[in-house]
BALOBA-1460 file (C-alpha; in Angstrom, 3 decimals):
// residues 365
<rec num="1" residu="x" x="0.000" y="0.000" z="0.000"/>
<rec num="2" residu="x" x="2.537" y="2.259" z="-0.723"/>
<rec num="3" residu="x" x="0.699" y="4.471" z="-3.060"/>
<rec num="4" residu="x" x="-2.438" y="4.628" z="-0.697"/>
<rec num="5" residu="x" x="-3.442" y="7.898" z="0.632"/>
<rec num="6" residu="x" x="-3.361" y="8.868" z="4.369"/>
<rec num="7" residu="x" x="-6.486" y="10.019" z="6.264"/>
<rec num="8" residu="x" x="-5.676" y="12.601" z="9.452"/>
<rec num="9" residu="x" x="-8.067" y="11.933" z="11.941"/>
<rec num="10" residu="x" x="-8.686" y="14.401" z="15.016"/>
<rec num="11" residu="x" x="-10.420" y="13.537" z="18.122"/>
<rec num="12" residu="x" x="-10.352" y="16.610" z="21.153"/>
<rec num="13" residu="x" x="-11.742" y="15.454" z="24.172"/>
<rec num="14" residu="x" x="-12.173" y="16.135" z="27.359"/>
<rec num="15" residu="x" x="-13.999" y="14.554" z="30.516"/>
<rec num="16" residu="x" x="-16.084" y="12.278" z="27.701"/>
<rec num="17" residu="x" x="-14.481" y="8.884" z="29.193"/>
<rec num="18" residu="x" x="-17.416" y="7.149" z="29.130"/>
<rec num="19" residu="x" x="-17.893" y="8.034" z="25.533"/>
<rec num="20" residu="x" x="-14.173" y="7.825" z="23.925"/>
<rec num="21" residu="x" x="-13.396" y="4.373" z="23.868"/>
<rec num="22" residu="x" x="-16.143" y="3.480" z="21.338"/>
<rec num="23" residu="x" x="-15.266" y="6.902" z="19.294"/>
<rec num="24" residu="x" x="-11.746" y="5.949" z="19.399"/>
<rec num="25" residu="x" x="-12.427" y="2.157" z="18.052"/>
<rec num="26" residu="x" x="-14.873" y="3.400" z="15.223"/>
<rec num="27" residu="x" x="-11.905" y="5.291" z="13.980"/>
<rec num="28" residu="x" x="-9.246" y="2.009" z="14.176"/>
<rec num="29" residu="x" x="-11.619" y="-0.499" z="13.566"/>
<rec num="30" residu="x" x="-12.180" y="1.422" z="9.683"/>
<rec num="31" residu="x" x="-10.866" y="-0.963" z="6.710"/>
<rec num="32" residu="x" x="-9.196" y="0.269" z="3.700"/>
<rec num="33" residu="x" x="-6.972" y="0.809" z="1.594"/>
<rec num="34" residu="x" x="-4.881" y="3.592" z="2.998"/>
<rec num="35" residu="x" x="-2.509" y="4.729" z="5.985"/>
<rec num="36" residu="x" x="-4.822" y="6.378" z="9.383"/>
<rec num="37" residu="x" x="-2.759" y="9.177" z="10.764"/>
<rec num="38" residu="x" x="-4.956" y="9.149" z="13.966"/>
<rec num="39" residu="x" x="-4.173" y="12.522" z="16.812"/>
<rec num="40" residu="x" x="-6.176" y="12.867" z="20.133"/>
<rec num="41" residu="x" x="-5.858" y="15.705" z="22.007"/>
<rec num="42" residu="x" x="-7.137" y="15.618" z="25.741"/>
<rec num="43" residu="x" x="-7.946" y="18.759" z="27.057"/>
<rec num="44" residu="x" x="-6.050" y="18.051" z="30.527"/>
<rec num="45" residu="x" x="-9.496" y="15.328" z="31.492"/>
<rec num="46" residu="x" x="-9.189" y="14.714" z="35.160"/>
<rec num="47" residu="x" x="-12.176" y="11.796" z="34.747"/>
<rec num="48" residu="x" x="-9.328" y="8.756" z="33.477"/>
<rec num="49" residu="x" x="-9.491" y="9.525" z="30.165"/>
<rec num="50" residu="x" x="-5.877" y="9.721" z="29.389"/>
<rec num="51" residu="x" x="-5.123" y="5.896" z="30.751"/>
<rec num="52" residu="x" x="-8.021" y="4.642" z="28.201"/>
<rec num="53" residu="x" x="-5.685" y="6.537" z="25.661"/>
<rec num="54" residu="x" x="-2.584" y="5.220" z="26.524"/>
<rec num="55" residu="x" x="-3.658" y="2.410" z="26.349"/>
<rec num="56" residu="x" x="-5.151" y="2.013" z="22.965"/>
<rec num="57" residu="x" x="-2.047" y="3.939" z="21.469"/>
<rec num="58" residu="x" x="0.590" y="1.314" z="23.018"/>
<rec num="59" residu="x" x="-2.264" y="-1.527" z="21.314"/>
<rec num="60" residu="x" x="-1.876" y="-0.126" z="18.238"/>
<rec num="61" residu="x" x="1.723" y="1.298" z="17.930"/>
<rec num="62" residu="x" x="3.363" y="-1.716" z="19.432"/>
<rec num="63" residu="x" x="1.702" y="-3.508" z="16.684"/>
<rec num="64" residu="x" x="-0.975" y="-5.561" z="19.063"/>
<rec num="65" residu="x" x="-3.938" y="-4.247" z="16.813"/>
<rec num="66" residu="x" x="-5.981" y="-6.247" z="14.256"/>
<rec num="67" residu="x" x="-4.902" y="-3.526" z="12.005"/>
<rec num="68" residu="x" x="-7.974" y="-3.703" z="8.551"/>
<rec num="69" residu="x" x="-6.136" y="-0.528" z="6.987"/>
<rec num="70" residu="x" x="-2.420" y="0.009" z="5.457"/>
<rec num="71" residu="x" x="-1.115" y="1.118" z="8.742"/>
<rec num="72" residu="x" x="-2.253" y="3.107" z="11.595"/>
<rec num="73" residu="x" x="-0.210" y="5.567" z="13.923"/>
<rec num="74" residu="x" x="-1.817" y="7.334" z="16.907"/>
<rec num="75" residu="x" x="-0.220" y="10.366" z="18.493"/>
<rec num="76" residu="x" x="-1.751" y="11.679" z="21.287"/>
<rec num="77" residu="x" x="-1.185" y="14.488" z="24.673"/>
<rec num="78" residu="x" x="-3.349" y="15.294" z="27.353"/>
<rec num="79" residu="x" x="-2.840" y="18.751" z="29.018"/>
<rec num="80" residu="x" x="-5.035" y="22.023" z="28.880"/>
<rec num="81" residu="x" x="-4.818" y="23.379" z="25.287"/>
<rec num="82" residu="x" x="-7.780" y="26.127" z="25.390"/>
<rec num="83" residu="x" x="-10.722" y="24.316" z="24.428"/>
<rec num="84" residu="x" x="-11.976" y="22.766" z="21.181"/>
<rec num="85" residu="x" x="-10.972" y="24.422" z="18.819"/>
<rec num="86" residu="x" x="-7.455" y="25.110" z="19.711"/>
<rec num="87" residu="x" x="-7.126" y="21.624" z="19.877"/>
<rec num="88" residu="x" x="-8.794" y="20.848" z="16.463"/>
<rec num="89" residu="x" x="-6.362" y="23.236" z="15.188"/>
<rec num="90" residu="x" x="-3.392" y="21.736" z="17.156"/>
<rec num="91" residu="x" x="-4.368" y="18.517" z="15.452"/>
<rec num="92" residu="x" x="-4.724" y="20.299" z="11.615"/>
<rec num="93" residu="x" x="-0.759" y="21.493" z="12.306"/>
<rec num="94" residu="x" x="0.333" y="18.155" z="13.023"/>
<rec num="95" residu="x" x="-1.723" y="15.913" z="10.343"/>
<rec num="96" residu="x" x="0.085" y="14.882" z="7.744"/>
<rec num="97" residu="x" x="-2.986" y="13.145" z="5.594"/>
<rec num="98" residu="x" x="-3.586" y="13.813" z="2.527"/>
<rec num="99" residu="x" x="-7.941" y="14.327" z="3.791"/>
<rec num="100" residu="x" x="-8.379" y="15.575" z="6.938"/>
<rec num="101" residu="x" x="-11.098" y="15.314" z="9.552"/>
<rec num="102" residu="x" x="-12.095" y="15.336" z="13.025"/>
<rec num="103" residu="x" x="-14.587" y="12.796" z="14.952"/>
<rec num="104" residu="x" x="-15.385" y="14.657" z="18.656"/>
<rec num="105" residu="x" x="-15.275" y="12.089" z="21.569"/>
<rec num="106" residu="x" x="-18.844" y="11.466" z="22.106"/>
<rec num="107" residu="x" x="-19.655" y="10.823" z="18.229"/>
<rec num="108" residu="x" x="-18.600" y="7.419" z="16.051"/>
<rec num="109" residu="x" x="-18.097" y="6.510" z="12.527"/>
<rec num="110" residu="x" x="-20.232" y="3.742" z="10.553"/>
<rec num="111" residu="x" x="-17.852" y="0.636" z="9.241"/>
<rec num="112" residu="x" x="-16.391" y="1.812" z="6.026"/>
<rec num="113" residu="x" x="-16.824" y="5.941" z="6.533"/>
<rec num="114" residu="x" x="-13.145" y="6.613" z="5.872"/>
<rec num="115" residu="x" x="-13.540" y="3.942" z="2.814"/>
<rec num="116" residu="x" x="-16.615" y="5.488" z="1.223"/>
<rec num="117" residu="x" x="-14.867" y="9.186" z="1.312"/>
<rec num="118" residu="x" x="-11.621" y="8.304" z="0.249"/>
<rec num="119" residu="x" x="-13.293" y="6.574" z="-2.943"/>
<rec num="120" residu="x" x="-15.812" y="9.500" z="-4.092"/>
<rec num="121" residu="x" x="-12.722" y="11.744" z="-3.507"/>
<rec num="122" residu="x" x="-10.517" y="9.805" z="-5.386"/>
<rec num="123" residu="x" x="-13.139" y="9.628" z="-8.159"/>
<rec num="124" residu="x" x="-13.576" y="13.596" z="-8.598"/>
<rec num="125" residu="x" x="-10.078" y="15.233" z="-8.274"/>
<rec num="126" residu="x" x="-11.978" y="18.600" z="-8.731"/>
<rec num="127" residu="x" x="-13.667" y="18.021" z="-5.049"/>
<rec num="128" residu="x" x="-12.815" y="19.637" z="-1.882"/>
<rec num="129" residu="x" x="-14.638" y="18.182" z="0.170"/>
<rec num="130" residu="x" x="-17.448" y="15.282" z="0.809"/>
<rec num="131" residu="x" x="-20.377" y="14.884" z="3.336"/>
<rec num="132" residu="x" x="-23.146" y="12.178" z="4.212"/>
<rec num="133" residu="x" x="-25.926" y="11.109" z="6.722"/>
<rec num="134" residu="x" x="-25.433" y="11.091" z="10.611"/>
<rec num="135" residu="x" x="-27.101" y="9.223" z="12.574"/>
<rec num="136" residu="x" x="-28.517" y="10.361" z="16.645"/>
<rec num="137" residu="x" x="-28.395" y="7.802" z="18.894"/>
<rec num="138" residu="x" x="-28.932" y="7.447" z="22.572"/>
<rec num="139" residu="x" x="-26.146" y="6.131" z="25.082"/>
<rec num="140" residu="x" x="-27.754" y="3.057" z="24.728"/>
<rec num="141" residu="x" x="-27.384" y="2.955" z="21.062"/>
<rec num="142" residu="x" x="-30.893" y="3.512" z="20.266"/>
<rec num="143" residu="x" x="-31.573" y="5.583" z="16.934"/>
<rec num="144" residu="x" x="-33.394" y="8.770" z="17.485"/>
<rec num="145" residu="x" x="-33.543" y="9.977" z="14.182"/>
<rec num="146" residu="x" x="-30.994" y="10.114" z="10.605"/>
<rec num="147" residu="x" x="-29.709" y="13.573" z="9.182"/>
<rec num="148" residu="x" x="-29.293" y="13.470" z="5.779"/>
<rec num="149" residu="x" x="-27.031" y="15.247" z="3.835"/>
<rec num="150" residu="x" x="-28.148" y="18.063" z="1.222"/>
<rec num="151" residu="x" x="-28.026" y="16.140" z="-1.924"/>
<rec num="152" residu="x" x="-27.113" y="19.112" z="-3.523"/>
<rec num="153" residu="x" x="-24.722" y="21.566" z="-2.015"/>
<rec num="154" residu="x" x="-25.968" y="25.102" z="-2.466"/>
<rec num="155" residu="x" x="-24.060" y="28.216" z="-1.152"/>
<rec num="156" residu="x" x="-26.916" y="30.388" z="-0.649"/>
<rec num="157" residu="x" x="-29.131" y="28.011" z="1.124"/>
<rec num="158" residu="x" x="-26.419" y="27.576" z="3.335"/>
<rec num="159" residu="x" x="-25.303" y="30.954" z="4.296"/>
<rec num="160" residu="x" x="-28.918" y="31.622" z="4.800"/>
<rec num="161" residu="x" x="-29.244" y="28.456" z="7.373"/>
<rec num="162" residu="x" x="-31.729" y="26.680" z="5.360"/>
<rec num="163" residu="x" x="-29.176" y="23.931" z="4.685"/>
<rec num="164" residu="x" x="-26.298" y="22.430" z="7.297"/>
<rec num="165" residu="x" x="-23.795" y="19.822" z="7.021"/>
<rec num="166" residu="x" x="-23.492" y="17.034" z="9.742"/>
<rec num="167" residu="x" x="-19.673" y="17.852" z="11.343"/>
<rec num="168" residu="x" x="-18.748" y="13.854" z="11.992"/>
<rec num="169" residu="x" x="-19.504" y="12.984" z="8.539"/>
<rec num="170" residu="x" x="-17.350" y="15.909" z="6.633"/>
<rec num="171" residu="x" x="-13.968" y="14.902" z="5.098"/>
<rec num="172" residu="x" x="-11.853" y="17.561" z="3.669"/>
<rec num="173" residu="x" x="-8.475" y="17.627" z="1.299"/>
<rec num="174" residu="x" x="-5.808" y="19.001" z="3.413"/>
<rec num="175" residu="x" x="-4.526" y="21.081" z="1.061"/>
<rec num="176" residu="x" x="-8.215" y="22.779" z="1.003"/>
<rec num="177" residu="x" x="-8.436" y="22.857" z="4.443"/>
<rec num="178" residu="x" x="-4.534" y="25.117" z="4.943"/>
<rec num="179" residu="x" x="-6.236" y="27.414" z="2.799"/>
<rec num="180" residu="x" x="-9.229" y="28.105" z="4.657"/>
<rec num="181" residu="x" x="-7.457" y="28.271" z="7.665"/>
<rec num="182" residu="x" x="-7.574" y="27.442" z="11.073"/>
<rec num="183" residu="x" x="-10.676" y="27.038" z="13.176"/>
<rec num="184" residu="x" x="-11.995" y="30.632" z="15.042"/>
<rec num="185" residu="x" x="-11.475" y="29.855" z="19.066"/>
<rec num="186" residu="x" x="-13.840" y="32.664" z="20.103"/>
<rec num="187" residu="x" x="-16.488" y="30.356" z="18.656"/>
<rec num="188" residu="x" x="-18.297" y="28.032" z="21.165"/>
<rec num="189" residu="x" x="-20.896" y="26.114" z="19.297"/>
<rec num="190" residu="x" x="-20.663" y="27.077" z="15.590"/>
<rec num="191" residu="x" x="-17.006" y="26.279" z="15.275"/>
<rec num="192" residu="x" x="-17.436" y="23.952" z="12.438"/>
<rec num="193" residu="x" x="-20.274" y="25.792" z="10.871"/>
<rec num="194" residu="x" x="-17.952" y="28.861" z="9.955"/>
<rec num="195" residu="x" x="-15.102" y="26.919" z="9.020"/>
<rec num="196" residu="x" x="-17.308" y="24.745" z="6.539"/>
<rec num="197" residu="x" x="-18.732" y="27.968" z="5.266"/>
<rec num="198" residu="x" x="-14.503" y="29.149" z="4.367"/>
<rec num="199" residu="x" x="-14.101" y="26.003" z="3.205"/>
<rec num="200" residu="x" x="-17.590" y="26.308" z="0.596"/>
<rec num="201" residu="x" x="-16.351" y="29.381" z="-0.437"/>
<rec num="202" residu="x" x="-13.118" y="28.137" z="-2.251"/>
<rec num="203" residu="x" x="-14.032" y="24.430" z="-3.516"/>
<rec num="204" residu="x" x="-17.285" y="21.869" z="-4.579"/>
<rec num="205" residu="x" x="-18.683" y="19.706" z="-2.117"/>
<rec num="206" residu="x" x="-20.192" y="16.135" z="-3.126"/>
<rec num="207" residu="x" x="-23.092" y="14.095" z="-1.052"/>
<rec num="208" residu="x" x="-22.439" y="10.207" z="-0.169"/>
<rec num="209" residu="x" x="-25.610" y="9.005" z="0.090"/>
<rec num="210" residu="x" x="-25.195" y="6.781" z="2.971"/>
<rec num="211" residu="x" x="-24.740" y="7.411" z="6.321"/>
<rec num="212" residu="x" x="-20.881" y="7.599" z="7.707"/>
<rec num="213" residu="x" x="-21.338" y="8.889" z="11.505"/>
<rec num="214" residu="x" x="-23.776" y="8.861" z="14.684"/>
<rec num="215" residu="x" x="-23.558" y="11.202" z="17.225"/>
<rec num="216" residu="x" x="-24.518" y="10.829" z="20.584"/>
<rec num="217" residu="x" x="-27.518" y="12.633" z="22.479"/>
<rec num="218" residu="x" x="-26.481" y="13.223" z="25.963"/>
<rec num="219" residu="x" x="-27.316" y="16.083" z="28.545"/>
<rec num="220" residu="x" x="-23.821" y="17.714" z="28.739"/>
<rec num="221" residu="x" x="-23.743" y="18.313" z="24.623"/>
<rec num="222" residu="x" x="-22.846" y="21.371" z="23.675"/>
<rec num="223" residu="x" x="-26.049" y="21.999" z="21.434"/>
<rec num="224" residu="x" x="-28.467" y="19.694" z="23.332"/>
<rec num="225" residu="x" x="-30.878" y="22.613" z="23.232"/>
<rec num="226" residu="x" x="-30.624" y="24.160" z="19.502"/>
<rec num="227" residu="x" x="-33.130" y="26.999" z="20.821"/>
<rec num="228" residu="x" x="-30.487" y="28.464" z="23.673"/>
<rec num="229" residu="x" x="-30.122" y="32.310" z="23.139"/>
<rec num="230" residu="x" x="-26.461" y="31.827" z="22.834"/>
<rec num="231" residu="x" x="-25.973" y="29.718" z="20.511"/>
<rec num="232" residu="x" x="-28.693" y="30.764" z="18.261"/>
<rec num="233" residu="x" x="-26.986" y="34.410" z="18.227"/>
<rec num="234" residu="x" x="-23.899" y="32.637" z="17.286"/>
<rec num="235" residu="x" x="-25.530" y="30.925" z="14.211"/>
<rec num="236" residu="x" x="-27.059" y="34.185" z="13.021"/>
<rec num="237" residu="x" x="-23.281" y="35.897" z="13.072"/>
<rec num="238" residu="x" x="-21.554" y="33.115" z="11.706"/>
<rec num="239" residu="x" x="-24.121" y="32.915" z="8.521"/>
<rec num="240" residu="x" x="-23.688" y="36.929" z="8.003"/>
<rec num="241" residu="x" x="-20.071" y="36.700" z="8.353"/>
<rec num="242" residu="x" x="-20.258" y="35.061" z="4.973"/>
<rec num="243" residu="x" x="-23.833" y="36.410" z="3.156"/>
<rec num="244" residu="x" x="-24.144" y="39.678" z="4.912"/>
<rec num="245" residu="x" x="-27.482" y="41.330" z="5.741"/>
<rec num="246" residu="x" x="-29.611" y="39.258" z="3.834"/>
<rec num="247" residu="x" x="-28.004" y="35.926" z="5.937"/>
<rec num="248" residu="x" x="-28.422" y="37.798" z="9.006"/>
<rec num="249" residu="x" x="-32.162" y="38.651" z="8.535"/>
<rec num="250" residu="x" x="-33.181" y="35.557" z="7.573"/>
<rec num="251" residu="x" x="-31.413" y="33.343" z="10.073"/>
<rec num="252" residu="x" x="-32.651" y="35.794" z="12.985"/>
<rec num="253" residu="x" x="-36.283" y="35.841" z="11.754"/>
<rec num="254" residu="x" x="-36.263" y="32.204" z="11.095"/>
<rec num="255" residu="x" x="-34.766" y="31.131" z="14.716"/>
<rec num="256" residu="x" x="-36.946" y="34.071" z="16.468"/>
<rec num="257" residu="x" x="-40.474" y="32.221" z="14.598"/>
<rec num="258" residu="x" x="-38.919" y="28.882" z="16.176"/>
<rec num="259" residu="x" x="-38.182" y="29.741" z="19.633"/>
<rec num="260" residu="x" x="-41.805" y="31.615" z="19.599"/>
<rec num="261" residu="x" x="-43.568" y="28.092" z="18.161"/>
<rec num="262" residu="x" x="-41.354" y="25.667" z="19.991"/>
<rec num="263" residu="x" x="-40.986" y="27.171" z="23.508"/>
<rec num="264" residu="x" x="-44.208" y="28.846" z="24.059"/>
<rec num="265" residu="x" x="-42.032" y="32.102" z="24.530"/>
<rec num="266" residu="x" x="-44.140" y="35.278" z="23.527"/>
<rec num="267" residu="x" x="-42.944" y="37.027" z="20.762"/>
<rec num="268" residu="x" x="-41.559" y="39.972" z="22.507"/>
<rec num="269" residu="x" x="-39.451" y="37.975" z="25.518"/>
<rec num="270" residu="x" x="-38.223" y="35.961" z="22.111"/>
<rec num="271" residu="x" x="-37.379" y="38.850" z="20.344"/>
<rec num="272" residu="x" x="-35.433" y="41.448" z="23.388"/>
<rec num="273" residu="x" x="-33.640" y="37.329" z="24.559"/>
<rec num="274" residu="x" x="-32.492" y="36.752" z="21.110"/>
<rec num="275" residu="x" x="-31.048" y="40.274" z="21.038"/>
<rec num="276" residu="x" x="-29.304" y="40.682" z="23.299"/>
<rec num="277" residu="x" x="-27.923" y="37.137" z="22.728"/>
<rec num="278" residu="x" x="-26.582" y="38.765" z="19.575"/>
<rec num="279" residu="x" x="-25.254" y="41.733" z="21.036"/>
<rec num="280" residu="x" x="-23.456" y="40.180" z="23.593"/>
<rec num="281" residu="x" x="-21.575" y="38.027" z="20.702"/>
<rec num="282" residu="x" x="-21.141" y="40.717" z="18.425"/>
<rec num="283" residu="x" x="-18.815" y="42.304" z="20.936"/>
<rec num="284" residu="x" x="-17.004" y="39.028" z="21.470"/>
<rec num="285" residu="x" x="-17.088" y="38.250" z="17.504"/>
<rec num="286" residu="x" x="-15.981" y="42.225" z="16.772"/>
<rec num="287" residu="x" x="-18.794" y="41.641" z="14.535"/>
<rec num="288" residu="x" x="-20.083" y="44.104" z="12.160"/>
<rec num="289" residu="x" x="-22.891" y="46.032" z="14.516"/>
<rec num="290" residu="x" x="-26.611" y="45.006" z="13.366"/>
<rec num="291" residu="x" x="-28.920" y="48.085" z="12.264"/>
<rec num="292" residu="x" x="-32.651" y="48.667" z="13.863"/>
<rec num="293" residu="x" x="-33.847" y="48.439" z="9.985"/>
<rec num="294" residu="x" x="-32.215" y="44.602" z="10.330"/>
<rec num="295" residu="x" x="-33.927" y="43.916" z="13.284"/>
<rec num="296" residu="x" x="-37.163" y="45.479" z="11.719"/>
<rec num="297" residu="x" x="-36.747" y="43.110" z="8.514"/>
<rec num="298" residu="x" x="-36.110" y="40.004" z="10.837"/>
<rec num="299" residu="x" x="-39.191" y="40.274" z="12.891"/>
<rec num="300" residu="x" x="-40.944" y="41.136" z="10.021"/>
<rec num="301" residu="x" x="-40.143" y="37.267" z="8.636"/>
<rec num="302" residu="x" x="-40.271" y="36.205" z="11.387"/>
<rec num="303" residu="x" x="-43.798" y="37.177" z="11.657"/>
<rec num="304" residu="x" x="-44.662" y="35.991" z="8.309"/>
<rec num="305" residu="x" x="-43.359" y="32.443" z="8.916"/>
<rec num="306" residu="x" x="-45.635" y="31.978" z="12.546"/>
<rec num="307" residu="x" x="-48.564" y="33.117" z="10.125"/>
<rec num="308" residu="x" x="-47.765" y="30.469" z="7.534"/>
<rec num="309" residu="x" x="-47.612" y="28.357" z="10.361"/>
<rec num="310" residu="x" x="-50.781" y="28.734" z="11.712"/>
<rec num="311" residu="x" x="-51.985" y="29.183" z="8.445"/>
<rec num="312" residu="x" x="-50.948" y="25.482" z="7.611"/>
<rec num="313" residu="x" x="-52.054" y="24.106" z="11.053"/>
<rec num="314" residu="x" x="-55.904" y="25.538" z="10.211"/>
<rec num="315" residu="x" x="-55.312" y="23.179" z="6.480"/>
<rec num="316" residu="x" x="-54.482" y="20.301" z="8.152"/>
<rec num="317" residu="x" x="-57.281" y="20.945" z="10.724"/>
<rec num="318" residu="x" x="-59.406" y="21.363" z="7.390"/>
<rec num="319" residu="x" x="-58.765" y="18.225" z="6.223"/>
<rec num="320" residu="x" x="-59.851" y="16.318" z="9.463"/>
<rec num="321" residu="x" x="-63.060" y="18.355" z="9.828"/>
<rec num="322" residu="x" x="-63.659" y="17.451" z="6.258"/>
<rec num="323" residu="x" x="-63.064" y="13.773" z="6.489"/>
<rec num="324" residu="x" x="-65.335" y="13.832" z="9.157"/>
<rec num="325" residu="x" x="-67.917" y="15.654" z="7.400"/>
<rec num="326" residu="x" x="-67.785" y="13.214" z="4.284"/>
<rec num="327" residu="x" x="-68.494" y="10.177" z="6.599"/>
<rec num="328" residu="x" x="-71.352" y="11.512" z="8.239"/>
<rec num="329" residu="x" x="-74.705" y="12.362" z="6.341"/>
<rec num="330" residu="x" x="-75.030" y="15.480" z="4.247"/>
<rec num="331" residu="x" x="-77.611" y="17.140" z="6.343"/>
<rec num="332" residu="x" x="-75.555" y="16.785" z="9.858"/>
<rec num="333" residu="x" x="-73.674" y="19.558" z="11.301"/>
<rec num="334" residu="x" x="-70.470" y="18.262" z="10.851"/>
<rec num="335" residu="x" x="-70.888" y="18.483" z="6.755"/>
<rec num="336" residu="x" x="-71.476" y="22.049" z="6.848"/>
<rec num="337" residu="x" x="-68.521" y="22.942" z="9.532"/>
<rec num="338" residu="x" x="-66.228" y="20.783" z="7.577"/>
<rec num="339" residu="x" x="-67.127" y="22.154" z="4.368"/>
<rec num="340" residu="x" x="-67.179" y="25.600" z="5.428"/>
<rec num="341" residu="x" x="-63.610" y="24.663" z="7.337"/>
<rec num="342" residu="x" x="-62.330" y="23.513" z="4.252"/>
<rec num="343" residu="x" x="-63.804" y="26.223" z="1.651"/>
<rec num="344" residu="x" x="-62.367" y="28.786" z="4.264"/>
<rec num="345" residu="x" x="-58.286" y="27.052" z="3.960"/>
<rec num="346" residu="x" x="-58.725" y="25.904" z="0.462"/>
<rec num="347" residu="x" x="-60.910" y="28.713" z="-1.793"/>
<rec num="348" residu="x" x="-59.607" y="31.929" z="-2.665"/>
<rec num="349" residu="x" x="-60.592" y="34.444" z="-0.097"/>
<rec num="350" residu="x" x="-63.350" y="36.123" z="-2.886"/>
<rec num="351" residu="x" x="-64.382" y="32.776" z="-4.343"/>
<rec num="352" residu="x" x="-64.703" y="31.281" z="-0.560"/>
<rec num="353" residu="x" x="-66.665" y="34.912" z="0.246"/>
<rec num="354" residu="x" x="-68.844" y="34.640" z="-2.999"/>
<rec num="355" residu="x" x="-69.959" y="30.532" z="-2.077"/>
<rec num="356" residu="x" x="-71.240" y="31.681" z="1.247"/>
<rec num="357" residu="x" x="-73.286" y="34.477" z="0.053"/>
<rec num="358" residu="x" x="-75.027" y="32.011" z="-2.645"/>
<rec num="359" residu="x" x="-75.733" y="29.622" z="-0.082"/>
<rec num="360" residu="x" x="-77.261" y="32.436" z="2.200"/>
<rec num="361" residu="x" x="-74.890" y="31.837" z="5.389"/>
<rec num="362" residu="x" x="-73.637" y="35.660" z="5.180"/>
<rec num="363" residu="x" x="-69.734" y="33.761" z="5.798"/>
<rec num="364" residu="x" x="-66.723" y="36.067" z="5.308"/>
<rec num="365" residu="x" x="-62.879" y="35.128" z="5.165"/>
């Protein structure tokens, strides 16, 4: 195997002991044709993470692996290093693969991931990068639901948050990933999100339709709750790093319309908690300040999408007072509410307007 190519993997961890060993042996355990260049970087764990690490590197280095790939080396330290992604970026320095990734503590790779990227890459020389499916599972390896990758990658539907890549299953040319340089460290929870976004601006990215990680749902991840202030405001600046006003209306109005729906919040506490969020990381980001008019345009859409909500919500409602109307007898009650329900979500406002006044019920829209 001489000629095979060598994959860089990148695990930072710290405290996840209960989680590593099973990430670390979905990234030994792959099969292949090529070399694994596997780092680890331990934050300075005080929970006995570092002895599970030892260990496996003195399994595999002193040759006392099952090895199913060309050859694997682990390198590995444990000591504070300034949080995630200072170590990711410790780990980019020192990888010498020709693709690059990283596969955090508490996540796992399918059987074959490395094997499935290293193919479509080899296939198209002109890509920069590749992506699948991810799986969520529970500690106790139950599937709580499959991510699938965009099958199409499209820079504007990313930038405007309408489209995401899953971070365990994204494998990147080295040489593509020196140019867009190293990780940002003042970013907590959108770390990979921006550096995907440098990476999309200079190269194609291909789908492999299959999935290639899981990650694991646990209490202490860091985006557990996807509707916390703080990391919602750091999605919305990350996204108009990159597409500007337009990214940063859109991605405000369309998490403001979510944390409204999905926590109950009113619109206002929503609104003055998801700006200040955003204020608070502007000045950490030395982002580019955010205008009233933005703010204005954000609620504005994020109006229009509750509306469309409810809207669709009174359709569906339509449809079950008109099922029940068909199956009872054309003269009973429920015929004429579910008729009128459904006339009222499915007519044209003048056409649903003009059928009331014909059949003398005086209905408006």
């Amino acid at each position: 195997m001489a000629d095979a190519p060598t994959v860089s993997i990148i695990t930072p961890t710290r405290n996840h002991a209960r989680y590593l060993a099973a990430a670390m042996e979905s990234v030994v355990s792959q099969a292949g044709s090529f070399h694994l260049d596997y780092i680890i970087k331990d934050g300075g764990s005080d929970d006995g993470s570092a002895p599970k690490i030892r260990e496996l590197a003195e399994r595999v280095n002193g040759g006392r692996y099952d090895v199913k790939c060309g050859s694997i080396r682990v390198r590995w330290s444990s000591g504070p290093d300034g949080g995630q992604a200072v170590a990711i970026n410790q780990g980019l320095a020192m990888a010498t693969g020709d693709v690059v990734a990283w596969l955090n503590s508490d996540d796992r790779y399918e059987p074959g991931a490395i094997k499935a990227a290293l193919d479509v890459l080899g296939a198209h020389p002109s890509v920069g990068f590749v992506y699948g499916d991810c799986r969520y599972v529970t500690p106790e390896g139950q599937t709580v639901s499959t991510r699938s990758g965009p099958e199409r990658f499209e820079w504007r539907r990313f930038v405007t948050g309408t489209q995401g890549l899953a971070q365990p299953t994204v494998f990147v040319r080295r040489r593509v990933a020196a140019e867009a340089g190293p990780l940002d460290a003042r970013l907590f929870y959108t770390l990979d999100a921006d550096w995907f976004l440098r990476i999309a601006q200079k190269t194609a990215g291909t789908y492999i339709p299959r999935v290639l990680a899981s990650a694991l749902l646990h209490d202490r991840a860091k985006t557990a709750d996807r509707l916390a202030p703080d990391y919602c405001a750091e999605r919305v600046l990350v996204n108009a790093r990159y597409g500007g006003a337009t990214a940063f209306a859109t991605n405000f109005g369309t998490i403001l319309a979510d944390m409204v729906a999905e926590t109950g919040a009113s619109s206002e506490d929503a609104f003055a908690a998801l700006s200040q969020a955003v204020e608070r990381k502007a000045a950490q980001l030395e982002a580019h300040p955010f205008g009233p008019h933005l703010l204005a345009k954000a609620r504005a859409r994020a109006s229009l999408l509750l509306a469309l909500s409810v809207a669709a919500d009174d359709r569906r409602a339509a449809r079950g007072h008109l099922r029940a109307a068909l199956a009872g007898s054309p003269s009973s009650v429920a015929t004429l509410v579910g008729m009128q329900a459904a006339a009222k979500c499915f007519l044209p406002s003048r056409i649903y307007g003009l059928v009331g006044r014909m059949f003398g019920r005086g209905v408006r829209p």
